[in-house]
C-alpha positions as CSV (number, residue, x, y, z in Angstrom):
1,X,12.2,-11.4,-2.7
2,X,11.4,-8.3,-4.3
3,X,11.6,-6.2,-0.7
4,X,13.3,-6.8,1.9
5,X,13.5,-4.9,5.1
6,X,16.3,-5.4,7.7
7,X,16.8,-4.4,11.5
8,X,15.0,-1.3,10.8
9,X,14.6,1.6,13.5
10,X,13.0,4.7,13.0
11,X,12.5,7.5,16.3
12,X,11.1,10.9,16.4
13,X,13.2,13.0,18.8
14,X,13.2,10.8,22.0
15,X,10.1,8.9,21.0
16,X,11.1,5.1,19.6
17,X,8.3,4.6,16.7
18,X,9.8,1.3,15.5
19,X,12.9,-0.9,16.5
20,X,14.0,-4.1,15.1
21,X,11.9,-4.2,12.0
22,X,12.5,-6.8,9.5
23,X,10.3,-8.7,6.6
24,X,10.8,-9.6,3.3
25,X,7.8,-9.7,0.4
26,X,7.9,-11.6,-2.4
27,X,6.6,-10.0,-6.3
28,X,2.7,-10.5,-6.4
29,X,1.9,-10.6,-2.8
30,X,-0.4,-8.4,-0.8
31,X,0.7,-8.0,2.2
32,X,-1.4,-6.9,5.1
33,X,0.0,-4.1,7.8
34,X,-2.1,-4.5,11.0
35,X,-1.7,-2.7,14.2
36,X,-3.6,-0.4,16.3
37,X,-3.6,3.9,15.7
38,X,-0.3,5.0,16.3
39,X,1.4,1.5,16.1
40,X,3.7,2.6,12.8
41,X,2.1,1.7,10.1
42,X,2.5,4.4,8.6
43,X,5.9,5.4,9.6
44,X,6.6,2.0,8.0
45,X,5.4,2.7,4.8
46,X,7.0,6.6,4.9
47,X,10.3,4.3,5.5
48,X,10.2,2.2,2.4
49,X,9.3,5.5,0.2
50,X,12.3,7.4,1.9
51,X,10.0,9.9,3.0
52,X,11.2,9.4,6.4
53,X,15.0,8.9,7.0
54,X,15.5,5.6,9.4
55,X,18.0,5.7,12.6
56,X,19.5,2.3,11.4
57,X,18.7,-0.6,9.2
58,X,18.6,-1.2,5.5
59,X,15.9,-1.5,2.8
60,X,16.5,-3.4,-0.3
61,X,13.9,-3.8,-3.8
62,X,15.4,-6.1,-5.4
63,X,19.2,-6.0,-4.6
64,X,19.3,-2.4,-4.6
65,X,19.6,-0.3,-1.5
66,X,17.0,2.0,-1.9
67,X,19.8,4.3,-0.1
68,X,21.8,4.3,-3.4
69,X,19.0,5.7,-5.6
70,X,17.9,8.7,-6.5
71,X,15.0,10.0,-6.0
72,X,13.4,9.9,-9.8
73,X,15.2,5.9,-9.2
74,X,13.6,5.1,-6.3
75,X,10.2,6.8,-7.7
76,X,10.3,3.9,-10.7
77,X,10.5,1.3,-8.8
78,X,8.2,2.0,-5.7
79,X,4.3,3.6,-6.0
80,X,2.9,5.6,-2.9
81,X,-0.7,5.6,-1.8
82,X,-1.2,7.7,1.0
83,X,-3.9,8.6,3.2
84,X,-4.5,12.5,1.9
85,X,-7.0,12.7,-0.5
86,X,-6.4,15.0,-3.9
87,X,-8.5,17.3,-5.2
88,X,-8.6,20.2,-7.7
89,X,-9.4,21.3,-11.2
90,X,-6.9,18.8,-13.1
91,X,-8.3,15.8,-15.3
92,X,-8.4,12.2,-14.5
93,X,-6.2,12.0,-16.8
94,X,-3.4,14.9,-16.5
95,X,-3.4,13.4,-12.9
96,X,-3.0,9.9,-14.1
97,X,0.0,10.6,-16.3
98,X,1.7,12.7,-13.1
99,X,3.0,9.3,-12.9
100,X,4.9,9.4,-15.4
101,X,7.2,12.3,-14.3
102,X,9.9,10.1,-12.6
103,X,11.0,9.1,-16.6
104,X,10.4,12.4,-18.8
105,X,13.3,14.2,-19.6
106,X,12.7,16.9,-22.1
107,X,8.8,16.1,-22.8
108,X,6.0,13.5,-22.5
109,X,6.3,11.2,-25.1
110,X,3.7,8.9,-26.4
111,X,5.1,5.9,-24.9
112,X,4.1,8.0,-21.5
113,X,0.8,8.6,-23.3
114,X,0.0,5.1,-23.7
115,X,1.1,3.9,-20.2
116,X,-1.5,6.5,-18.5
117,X,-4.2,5.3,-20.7
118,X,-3.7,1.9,-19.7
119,X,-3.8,2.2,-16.1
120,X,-6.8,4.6,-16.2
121,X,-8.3,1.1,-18.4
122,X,-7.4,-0.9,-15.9
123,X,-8.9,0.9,-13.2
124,X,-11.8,0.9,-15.0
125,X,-12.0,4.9,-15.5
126,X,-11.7,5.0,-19.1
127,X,-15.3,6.9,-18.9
128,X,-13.9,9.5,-16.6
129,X,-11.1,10.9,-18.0
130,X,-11.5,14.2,-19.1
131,X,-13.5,14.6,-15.7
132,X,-11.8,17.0,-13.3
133,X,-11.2,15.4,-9.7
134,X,-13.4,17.9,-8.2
135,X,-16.2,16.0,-9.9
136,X,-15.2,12.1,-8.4
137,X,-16.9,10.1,-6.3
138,X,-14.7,9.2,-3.1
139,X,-14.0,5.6,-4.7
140,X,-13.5,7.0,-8.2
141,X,-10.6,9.5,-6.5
142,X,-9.3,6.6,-4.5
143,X,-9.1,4.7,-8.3
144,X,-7.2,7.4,-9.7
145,X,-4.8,7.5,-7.1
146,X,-4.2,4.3,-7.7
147,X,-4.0,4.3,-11.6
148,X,-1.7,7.1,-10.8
149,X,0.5,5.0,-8.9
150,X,0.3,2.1,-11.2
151,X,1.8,4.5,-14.2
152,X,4.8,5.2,-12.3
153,X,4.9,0.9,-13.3
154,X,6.4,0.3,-9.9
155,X,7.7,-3.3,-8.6
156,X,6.3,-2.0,-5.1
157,X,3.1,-0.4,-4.6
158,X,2.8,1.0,-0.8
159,X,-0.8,2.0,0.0
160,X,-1.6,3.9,3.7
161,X,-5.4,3.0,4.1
162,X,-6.6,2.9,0.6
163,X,-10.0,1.8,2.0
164,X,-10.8,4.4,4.8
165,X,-13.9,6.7,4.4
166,X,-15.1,4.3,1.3
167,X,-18.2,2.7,1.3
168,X,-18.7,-1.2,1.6
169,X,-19.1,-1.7,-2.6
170,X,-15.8,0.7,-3.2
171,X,-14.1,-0.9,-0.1
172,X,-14.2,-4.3,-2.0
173,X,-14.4,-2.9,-5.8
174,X,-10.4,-1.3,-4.9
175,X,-9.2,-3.9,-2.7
176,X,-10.3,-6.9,-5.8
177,X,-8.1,-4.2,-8.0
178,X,-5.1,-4.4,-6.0
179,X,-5.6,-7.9,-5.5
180,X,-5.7,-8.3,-9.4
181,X,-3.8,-5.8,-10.3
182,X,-0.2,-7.4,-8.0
183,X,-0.8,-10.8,-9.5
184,X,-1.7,-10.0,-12.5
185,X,1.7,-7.8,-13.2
186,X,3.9,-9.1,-10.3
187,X,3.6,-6.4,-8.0
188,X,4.6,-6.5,-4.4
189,X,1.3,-4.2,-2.7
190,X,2.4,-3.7,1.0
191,X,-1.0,-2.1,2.5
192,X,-1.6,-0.7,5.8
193,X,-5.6,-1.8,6.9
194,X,-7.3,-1.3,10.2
195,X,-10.0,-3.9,8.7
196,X,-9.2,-7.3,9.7
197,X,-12.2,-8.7,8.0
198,X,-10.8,-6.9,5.3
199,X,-7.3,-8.1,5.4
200,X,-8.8,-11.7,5.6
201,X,-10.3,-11.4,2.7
202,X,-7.6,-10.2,0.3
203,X,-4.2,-10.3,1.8
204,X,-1.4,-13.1,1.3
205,X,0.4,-12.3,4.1
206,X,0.4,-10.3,7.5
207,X,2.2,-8.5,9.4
208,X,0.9,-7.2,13.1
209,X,2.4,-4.6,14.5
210,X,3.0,-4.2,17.9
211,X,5.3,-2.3,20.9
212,X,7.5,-0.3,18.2
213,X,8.1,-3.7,16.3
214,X,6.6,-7.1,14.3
215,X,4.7,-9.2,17.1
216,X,3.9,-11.7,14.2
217,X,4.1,-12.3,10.2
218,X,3.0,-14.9,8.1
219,X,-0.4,-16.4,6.2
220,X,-3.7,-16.8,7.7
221,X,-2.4,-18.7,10.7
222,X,-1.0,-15.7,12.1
223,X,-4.6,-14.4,12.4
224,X,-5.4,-16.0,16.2
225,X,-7.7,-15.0,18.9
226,X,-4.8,-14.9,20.9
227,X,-2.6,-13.0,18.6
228,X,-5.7,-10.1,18.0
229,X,-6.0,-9.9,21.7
230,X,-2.7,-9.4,22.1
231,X,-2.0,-6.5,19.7
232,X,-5.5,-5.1,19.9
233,X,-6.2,-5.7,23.9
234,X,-9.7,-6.9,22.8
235,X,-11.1,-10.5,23.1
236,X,-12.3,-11.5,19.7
237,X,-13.1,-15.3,18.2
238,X,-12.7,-16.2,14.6
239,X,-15.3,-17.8,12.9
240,X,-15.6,-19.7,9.7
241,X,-18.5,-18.2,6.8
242,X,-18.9,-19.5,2.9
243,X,-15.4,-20.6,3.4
244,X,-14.0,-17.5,4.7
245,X,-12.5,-16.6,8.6
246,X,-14.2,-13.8,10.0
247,X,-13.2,-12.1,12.8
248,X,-16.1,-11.4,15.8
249,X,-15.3,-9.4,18.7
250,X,-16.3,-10.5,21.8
């Protein structure tokens, strides 16, 4: 297992937001978080990334305790996608190689260089790197986020949403990339989706989130009328298309 979660808790001043959480991912897995708005997803993900500081529990990449690293440590070995979107004056690719800043010490080297380039080529933005943000599309921004991310050449990539406000084409044009992108280079991509259809399509495994804790985890069996229901309080039924489940509320 490359992450490994266990018996975490996490409160806001008398509010419980999770209790009890543990899960382990395995490298090259995308892993679906699923739960309705204001379940904890992304208090979650702020957990793994240390943003957030648990009430109890322990959180491992690897068999490090990501308690016993610092924070330029802990920045090499997990990538955070979150919600906020960027925007400003700077160049696809002087944003790209931000990622790099957990390993420069005196200067940028060309080793740092070369590692921007290539995630801005595999995110297909090659054409839009001297472009300032300011200038994106919505899915090109969401891309360079990403490629951002992916310099940082993290064994976890955490993504909060990395779908919401895209269209249908960029919905499935970034979600193939992280798909691709963890298999291809052994990346463990824990993302939090509200779109089951979505999740059904790309994820490994899934993890619903309900009543401050996991309700369920697993593959594609997880995914049950009586499971949605449950978490979601609305009747749904599952259907089968082009070899694909689909999920259909009622």
């Amino acid at each position: 297992m490359i992450l490994e979660i266990q018996d975490l808790r996490f409160e806001y001043p008398g509010r419980p937001v999770l209790e009890g959480v543990s899960l382990a991912v395995e490298k090259g897995q995308l892993v679906a978080v699923l739960g309705t708005n204001g379940a904890g997803k992304t208090t979650l993900l702020k957990c793994i990334n240390r943003i957030l500081a648990p009430s109890a529990g322990s959180i491992f990449i690897g068999e490090v305790s990501i308690a016993s690293l610092s924070r330029n440590a802990l920045a090499q070995k997990l990538g955070y996608v979150e919600q906020q979107r960027i925007g400003s004056r700077a160049t696809v690719f002087n944003t790209v190689l931000l990622g790099r800043k957990p390993y420069i010490r005196w200067d940028i080297t060309q080793a740092d260089m070369e590692v921007a380039s290539q995630a801005i080529e595999a995110l297909g933005l090659a054409e839009y790197a001297l472009r300032c943000l300011d200038e994106l599309s919505g899915g090109e921004l969401q891309k360079v986020v990403i490629a951002r991310a992916l310099a940082q050449e993290p064994e976890v990539l955490l993504m909060d949403e990395p779908t919401n406000s895209l269209d249908l084409r960029n919905q499935l044009e970034v979600l193939t990339l992280i798909r691709q992108i963890s298999r291809e280079r052994g990346i463990a991509a824990v993302v939090a989706m509200h779109d089951l259809n979505l999740a059904l399509r790309f994820a490994d495994r899934f993890i619903l989130i309900k009543d401050k804790t996991i309700y369920a985890a697993g593959g594609q069996e997880v995914i049950t009328p009586e499971n949605i229901e449950t978490v979601y309080a609305i009747p749904v039924e599952i259907a089968a298309h082009n070899g694909s489940r689909v999920v259909i509320p009622r």
